[in-house]
N, C-alpha and C positions, 0 to 999 in steps of 0.2 A: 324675658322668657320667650324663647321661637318655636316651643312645641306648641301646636294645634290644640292638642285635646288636654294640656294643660292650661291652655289659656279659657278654653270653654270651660274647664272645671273652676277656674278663677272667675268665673263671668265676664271675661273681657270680650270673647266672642261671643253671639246671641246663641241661644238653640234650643230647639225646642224639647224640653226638661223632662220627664217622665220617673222618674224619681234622683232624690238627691238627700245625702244624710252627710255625717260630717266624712266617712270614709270614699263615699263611692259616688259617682255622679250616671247616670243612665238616660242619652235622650235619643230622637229619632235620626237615624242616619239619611243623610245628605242625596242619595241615589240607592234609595231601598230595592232589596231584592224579590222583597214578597208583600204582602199589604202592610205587613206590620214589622219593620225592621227596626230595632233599637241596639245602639252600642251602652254597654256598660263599663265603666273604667275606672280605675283607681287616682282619686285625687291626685293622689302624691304620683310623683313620676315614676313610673318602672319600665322598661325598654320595651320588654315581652316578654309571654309565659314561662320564656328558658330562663330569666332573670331571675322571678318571682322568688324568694323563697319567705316571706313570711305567712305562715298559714293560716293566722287569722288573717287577714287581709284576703288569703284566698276562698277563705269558706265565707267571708263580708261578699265577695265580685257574686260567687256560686249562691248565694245565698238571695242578692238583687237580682240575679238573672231570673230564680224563679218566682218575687214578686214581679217581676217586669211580667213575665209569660202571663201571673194569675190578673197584673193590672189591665195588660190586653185580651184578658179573655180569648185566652190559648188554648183552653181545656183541650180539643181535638185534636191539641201538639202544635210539638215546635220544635226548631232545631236550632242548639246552640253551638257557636264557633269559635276555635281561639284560634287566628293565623298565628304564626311563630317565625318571625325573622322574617329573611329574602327567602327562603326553598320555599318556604309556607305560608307563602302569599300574603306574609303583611306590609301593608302600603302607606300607615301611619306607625311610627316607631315612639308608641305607648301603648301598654299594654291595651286588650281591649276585646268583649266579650260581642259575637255577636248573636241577637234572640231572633229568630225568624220563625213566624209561620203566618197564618188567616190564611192558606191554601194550601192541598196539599204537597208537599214538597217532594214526594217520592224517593228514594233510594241516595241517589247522587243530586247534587247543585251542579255539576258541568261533570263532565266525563275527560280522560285524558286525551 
């Protein structure tokens, strides 16, 4: 197995966990962008959101993401992201949600 975030979701990589059920594995990303950054991913391997098509599995990702927000006490907000591919700035190729806020995060994350 040479995917990243499949082998975290195997436990073979360590990381630190923030929720985990038999679908979905959610823990804290490696170079956070705001205080509170967590990736949410699907065990099972799927490329990216263009891939995705079974919908419970997607309303399971949509569904962790917003336990994740309520586990970090996000209430004041957050912003959630799905890179998609190479145009769309994904950098790990499995799917992957990300929860950001504990600051505000304003309008845009970087500008073009």
């Amino acid at each position: 197995m040479s995917c990243l975030f499949c082998r975290i979701a195997a436990g073979e990589i360590p990381s630190q966990t923030v929720l985990a059920d038999e679908h979905v594995v959610a823990f804290r990303d490696i170079r956070p962008q705001a205080p509170s950054h967590v990736l949410v991913i699907p065990r099972r391997h799927v490329d990216s959101l263009w891939e995705l098509d079974d919908r419970e599995l997607a309303g399971r990702l949509l569904a962790a993401a917003a336990e994740v927000a309520r586990a970090e006490k996000l209430e004041q907000g957050f912003r959630l992201i799905a890179n998609a591919r190479e145009h769309g700035g994904q950098e790990v190729g499995h799917l992957h949600l990300h929860v950001l806020g504990g600051r505000p995060l304003g309008r845009m994350l970087s500008k073009p």
